[in-house]
N, C-alpha and C positions, 0 to 999 in steps of 0.2 A: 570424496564428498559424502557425508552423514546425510541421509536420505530419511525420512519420518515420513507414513501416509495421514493424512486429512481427511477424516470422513465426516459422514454425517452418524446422525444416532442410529440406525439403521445397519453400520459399518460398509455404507456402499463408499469408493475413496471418490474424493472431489478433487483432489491434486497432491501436491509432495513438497511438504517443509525440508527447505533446506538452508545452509549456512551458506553463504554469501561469500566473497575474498575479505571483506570487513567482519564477518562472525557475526549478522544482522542474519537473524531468521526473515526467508522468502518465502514467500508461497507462489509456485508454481502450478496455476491451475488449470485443470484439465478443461474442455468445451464440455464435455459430457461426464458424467458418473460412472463411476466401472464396480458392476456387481458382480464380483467374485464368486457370489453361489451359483450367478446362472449357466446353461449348460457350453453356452457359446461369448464369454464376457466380450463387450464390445473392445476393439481395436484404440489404445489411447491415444488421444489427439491433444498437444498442448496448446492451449489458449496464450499463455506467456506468465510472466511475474506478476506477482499482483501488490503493487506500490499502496498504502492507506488502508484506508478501513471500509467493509465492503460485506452486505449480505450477501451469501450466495446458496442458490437452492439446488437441491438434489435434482435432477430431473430423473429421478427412479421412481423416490418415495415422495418427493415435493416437502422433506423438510429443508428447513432456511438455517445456517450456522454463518453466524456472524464473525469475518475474519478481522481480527482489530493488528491495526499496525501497532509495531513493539517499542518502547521507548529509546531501544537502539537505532532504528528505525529512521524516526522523529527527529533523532539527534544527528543521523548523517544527514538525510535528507536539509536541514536547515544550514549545516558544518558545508553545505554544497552548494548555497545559495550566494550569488553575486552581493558583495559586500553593500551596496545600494539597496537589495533585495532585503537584505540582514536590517538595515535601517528601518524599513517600511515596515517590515515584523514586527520590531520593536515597540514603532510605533502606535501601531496597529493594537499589539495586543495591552499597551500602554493606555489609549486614551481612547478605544472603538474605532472606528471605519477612518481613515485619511486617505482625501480624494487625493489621485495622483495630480491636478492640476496645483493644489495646495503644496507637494512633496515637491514640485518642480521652482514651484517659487520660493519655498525655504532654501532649496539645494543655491538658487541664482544670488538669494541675497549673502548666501556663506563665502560662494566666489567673489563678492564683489567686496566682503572685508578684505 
């Protein structure tokens, strides 16, 4: 496994890019910041994967590096989605907001053809 750190501008690491078993860059990140210069670096602790797009702040230096999910990403997480799910998407990004009560009566009236 190809291992990359994430840091902030500061180069304190916030967690660890990695490739995935699909080749989707994850980030793996840490609960805390781990600053390499200091004389005892803290002990790392993983927080877990981090799915989407999500500011995250240094708790060393308090800067913010915004982790954006990857177009790969995007495309499994959606390629994973319950084919009913896949509908509403569509829909959704189709014509703005569709209430699921709406989505329930189109789906009854298709059955009933």
């Amino acid at each position: 496994m190809d291992l990359k750190q994430w840091q902030c501008k500061n180069d304190h690491i916030l967690g660890m890019i990695f490739l995935d078993e699909n080749s989707i860059p994850r980030l793996m990140l840490y609960r805390r910041a781990v600053d390499l210069t200091a004389e005892e670096p803290e002990e790392v602790e993983i927080l877990g994967p981090l799915w989407g797009s999500m500011p995250v702040k240094c708790d060393v230096c308090g800067d913010v590096v915004p982790w954006q999910i990857s177009m790969e990403a995007l495309a499994h997480m959606i390629r994973e989605l319950h084919p009913h799910e896949k509908k509403l998407l569509q829909a959704h990004l189709a014509k703005g907001r569709v209430k699921k009560r709406t989505w329930q009566k189109n789906l009854a009236k298709r059955r009933a053809r």
